[in-house]
VMD Tcl script that draws the C-alpha trace (Angstrom):
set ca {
  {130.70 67.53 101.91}
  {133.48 68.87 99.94}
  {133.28 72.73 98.78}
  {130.08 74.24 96.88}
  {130.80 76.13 93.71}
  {128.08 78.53 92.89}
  {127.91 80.31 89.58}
  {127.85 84.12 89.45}
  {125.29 84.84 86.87}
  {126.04 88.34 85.60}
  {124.87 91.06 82.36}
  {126.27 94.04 80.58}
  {129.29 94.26 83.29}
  {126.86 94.14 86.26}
  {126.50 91.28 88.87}
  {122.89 91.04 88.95}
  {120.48 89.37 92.10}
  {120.13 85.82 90.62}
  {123.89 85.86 91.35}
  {123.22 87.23 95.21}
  {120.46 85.20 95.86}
  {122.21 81.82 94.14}
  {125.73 83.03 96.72}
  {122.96 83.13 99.66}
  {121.72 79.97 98.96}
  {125.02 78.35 98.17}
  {126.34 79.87 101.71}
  {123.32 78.16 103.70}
  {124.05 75.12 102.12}
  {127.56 74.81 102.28}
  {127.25 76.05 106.33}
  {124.87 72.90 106.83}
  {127.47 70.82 105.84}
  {130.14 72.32 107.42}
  {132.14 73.13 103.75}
  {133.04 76.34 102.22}
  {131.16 78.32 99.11}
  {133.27 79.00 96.15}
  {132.22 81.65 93.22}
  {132.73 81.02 89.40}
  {132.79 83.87 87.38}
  {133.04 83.10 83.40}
  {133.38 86.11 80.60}
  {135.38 88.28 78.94}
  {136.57 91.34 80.67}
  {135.23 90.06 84.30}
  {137.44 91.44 87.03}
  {134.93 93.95 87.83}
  {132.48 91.03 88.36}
  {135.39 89.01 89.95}
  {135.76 91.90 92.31}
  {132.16 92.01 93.40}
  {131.69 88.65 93.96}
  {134.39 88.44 96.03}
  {132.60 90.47 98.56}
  {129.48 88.74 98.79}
  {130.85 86.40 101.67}
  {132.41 83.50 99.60}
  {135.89 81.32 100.32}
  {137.41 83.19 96.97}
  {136.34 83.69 93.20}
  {137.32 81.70 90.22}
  {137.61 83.75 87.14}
  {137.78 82.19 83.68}
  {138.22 85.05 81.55}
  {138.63 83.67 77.96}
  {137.55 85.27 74.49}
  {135.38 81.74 73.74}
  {133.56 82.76 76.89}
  {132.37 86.61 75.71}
  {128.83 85.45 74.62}
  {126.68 82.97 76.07}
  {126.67 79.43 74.50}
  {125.10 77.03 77.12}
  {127.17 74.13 75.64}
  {130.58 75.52 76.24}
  {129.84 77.33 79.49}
  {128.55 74.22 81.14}
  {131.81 72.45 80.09}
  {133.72 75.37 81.66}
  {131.58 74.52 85.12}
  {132.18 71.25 84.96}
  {135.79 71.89 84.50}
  {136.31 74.27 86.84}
  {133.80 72.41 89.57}
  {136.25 68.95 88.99}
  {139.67 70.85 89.78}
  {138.19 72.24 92.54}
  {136.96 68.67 93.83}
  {133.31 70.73 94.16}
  {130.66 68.13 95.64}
  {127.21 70.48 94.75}
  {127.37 73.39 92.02}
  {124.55 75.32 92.63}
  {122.91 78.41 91.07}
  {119.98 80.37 90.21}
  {116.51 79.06 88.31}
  {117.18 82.38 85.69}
  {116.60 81.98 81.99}
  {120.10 81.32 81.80}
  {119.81 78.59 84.32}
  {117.48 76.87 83.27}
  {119.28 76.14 80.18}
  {122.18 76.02 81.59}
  {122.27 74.01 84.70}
  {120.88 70.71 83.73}
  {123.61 70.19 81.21}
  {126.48 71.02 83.64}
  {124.29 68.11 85.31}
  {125.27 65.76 82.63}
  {128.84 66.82 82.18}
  {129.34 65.58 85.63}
  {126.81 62.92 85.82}
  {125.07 64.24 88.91}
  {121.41 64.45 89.94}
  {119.94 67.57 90.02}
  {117.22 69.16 91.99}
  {115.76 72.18 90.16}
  {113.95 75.46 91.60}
  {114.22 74.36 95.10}
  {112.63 76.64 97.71}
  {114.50 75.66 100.64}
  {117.44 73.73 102.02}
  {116.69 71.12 104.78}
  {119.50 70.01 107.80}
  {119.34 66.35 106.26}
  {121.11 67.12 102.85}
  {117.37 67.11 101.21}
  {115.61 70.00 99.28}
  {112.19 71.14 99.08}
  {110.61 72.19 95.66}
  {107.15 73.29 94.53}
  {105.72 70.63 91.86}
  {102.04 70.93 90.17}
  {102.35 74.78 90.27}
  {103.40 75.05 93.93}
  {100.07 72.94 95.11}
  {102.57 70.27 96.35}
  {105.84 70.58 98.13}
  {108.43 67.61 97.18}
  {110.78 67.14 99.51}
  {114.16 65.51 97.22}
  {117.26 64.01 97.72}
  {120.01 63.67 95.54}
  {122.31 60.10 95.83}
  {125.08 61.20 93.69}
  {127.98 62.01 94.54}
  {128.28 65.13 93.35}
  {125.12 66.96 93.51}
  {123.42 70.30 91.13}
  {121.38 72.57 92.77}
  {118.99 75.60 91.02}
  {117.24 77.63 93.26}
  {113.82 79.61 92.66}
  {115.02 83.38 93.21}
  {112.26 84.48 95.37}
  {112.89 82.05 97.77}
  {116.29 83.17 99.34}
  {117.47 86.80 99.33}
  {119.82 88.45 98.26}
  {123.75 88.06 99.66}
  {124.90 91.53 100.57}
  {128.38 92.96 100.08}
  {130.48 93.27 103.25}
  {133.47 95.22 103.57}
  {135.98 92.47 103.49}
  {136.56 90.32 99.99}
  {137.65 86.77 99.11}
  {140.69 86.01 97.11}
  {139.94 86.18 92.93}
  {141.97 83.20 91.37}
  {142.37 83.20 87.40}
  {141.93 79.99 86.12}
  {142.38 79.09 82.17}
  {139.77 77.12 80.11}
  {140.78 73.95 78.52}
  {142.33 74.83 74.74}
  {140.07 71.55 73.61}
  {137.11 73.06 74.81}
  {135.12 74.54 71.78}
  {130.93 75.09 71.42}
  {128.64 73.17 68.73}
  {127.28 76.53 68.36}
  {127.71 80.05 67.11}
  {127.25 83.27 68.38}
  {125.42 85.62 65.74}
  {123.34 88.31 67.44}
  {121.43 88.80 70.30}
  {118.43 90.90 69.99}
  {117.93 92.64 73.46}
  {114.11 94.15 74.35}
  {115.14 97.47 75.94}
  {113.22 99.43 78.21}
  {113.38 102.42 80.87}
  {111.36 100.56 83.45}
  {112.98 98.27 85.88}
  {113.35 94.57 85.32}
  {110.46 92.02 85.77}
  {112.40 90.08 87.94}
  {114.51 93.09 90.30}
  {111.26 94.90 90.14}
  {110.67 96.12 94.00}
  {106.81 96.91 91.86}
  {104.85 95.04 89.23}
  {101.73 95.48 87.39}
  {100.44 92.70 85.29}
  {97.81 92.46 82.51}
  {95.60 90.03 81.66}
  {93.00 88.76 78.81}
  {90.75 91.59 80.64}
  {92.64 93.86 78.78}
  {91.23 92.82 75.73}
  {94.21 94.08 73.14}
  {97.52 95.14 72.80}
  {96.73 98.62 72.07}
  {94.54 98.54 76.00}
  {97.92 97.15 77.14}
  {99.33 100.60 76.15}
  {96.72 103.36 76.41}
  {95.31 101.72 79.90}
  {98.01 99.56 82.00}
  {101.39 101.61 80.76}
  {100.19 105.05 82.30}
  {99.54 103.24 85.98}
  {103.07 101.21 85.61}
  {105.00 104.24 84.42}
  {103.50 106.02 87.47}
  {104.37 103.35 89.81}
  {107.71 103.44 88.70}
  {106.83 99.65 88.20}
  {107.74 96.97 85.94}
  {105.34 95.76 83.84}
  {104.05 91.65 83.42}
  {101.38 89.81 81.64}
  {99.25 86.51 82.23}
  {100.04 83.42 79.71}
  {96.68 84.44 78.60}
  {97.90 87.58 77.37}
  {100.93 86.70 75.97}
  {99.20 83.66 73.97}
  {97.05 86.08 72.72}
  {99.26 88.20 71.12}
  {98.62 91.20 73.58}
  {102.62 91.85 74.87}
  {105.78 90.10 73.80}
  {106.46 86.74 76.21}
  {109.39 88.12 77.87}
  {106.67 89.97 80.18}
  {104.59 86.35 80.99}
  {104.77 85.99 84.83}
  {103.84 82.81 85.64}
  {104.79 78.88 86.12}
  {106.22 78.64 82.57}
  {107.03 82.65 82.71}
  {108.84 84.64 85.53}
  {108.53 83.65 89.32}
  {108.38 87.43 90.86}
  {108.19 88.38 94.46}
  {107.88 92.08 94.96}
  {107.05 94.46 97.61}
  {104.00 95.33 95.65}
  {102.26 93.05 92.73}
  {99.01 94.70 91.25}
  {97.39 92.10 88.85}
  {94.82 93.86 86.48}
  {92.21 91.56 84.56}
  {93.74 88.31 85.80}
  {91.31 85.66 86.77}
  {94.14 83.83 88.65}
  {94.89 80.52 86.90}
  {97.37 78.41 88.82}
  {99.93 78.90 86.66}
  {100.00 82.65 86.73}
  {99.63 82.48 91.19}
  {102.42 80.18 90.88}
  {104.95 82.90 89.24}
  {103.68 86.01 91.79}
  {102.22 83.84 95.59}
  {105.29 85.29 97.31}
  {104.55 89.08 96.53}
  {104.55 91.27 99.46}
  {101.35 92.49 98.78}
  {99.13 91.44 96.12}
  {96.08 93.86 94.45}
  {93.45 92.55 92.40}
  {91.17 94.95 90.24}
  {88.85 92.16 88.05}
  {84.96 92.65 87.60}
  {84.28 89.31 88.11}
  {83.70 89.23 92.08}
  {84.71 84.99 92.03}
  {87.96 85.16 89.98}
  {90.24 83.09 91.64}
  {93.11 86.14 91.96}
  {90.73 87.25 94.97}
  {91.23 84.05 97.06}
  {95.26 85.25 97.33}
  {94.75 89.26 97.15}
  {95.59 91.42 100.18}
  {93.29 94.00 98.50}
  {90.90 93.20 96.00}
  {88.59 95.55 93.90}
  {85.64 94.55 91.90}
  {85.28 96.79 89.15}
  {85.50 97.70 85.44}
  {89.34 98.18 85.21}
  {88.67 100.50 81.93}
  {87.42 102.92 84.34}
  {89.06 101.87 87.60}
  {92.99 101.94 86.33}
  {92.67 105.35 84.91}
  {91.11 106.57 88.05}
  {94.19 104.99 90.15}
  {97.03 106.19 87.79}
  {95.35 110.02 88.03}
  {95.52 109.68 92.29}
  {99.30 108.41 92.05}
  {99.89 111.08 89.84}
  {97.93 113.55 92.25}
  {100.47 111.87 95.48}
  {103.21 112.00 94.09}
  {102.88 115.83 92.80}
  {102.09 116.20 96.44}
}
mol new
graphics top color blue
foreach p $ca { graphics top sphere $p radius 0.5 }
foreach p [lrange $ca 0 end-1] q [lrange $ca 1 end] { graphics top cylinder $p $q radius 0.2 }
display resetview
């Protein structure tokens, strides 16, 4: 196998841990096979992300800083990957299952006529991947006959790729003049918040229909998350009711979340929603319905009227942490 080019996924100047976790994966692949992992950074203004990269344990950094490239437009920054992926003679290009990559990634796919194996959990010595299918009920094991091969990977499954001390070699490299998008950039209209993101969360507490309304959402769940320190997520039921914008969903067709602590508050547990949140550390389930599937996967599991039992929780965090 020739050299794998993983893409360094990054936002607002910061290198963010889809772009660790994708350099992890890339390294454990390209060490299987005996090849090297190479980093492409696109943007405008990136030498700062250039620079971190570079310590994250890859061969050296590509950098394609161009003004085309300041705002994401999936068309033309797949055709910069598949540039940059042929002059480096790159036999996989892998990176992350983000937002981003899911748009992303299965058009640098056609731009170099590859198969693709998306969200894949883990990396097996025979050149095939395993990925979750019918909400992680069913592990696929994959292969991919082309020659050159793209990769996303689900980003709780690997973690993150930790600076060292030493860093790779940053090469500039300059996008193709022909290279224009279909598409333009007008706005983009950012949900800002003081909690931590769903995905980096190390905390998350999630809502469901149990909630009952938007306004419970705020007056009952936001006081225990704030508390926490937490991030805060929804069920599809939630969202699809109108409850919380769906930038919060956690879930199959949501956000895949693993943290240290995942407290799920009037969630029955449909497989879609334990297929975004199975790989917390530790899961909590407060629900008053004693047979609600969320209890089958729960480390800790209370039955009990959440209108009375969240309050009573955020008031003891409150009382611990004033401790």
């Amino acid at each position: 196998m020739a050299n794998v080019l993983v893409f360094i996924e990054h936002s607002h100047g910061k290198l963010g841990k889809t772009a660790q976790v994708a350099v992890t994966a890339a390294l454990e692949l390209a060490g299987k096979h005996g090849a090297q992992a190479e980093a492409v950074v696109l943007g405008k203004g990136i030498d700062g992300i250039a620079a971190e990269a570079a310590k994250l344990g890859v061969a050296k950094v590509i950098a394609v800083d161009d003004a085309r490239l300041e705002h994401y437009l999936a068309d033309l920054w797949a055709k910069a990957i598949v540039q940059v992926a042929k002059q480096e003679g790159a036999s996989a290009v892998l990176g992350t299952a983000s937002a981003i990559g899911k748009d992303l990634f299965p058009r640098v796919a056609q731009g170099l006529e590859a198969g693709m194996a998306s969200e894949i959990i883990s990396i097996q010595d025979g050149g095939t991947f395993i990925r979750p299918t019918y909400a992680g009920n069913v592990m696929a094991t994959v292969s991919i006959e082309t020659p050159v091969k793209v990769v996303s990977v689900r980003q709780t499954a690997f973690p993150a790729a930790q600076p060292g001390a030493s860093a790779a070699p940053v090469e500039k490299a300059d996008l193709a003049g022909d290279l224009q998008s279909k598409v333009r950039f007008v706005s983009f209209e950012e949900t800002k918040s003081d909690r931590p993101q769903l995905a980096d969360a190390s905390i998350v507490v999630s809502g469901g229909r149990g909630l009952k309304s938007g306004e419970n959402f705020q007056v009952v769940l936001e006081p225990l998350v704030d508390a926490l320190g937490a991030a805060m997520g929804a069920s599809r039921a939630a969202v699809d009711a109108g409850f919380v914008p769906n930038d919060l969903q956690v879930g199959q067709t949501g956000k895949v979340v693993a943290p240290r602590l995942y407290i799920a508050v009037g969630i029955s547990g449909a497989i879609q929603h334990l297929a975004g949140m199975k790989d917390s550390k530790v899961i909590v389930a407060i629900n008053k319905d004693g047979d609600a599937p969320i209890f089958n996967i729960s480390d800790y599991g209370l039955v009990a009227d959440l209108f009375k039992a969240v309050p009573e929780m955020t008031e003891e965090v409150k009382k611990l942490k004033a401790s």
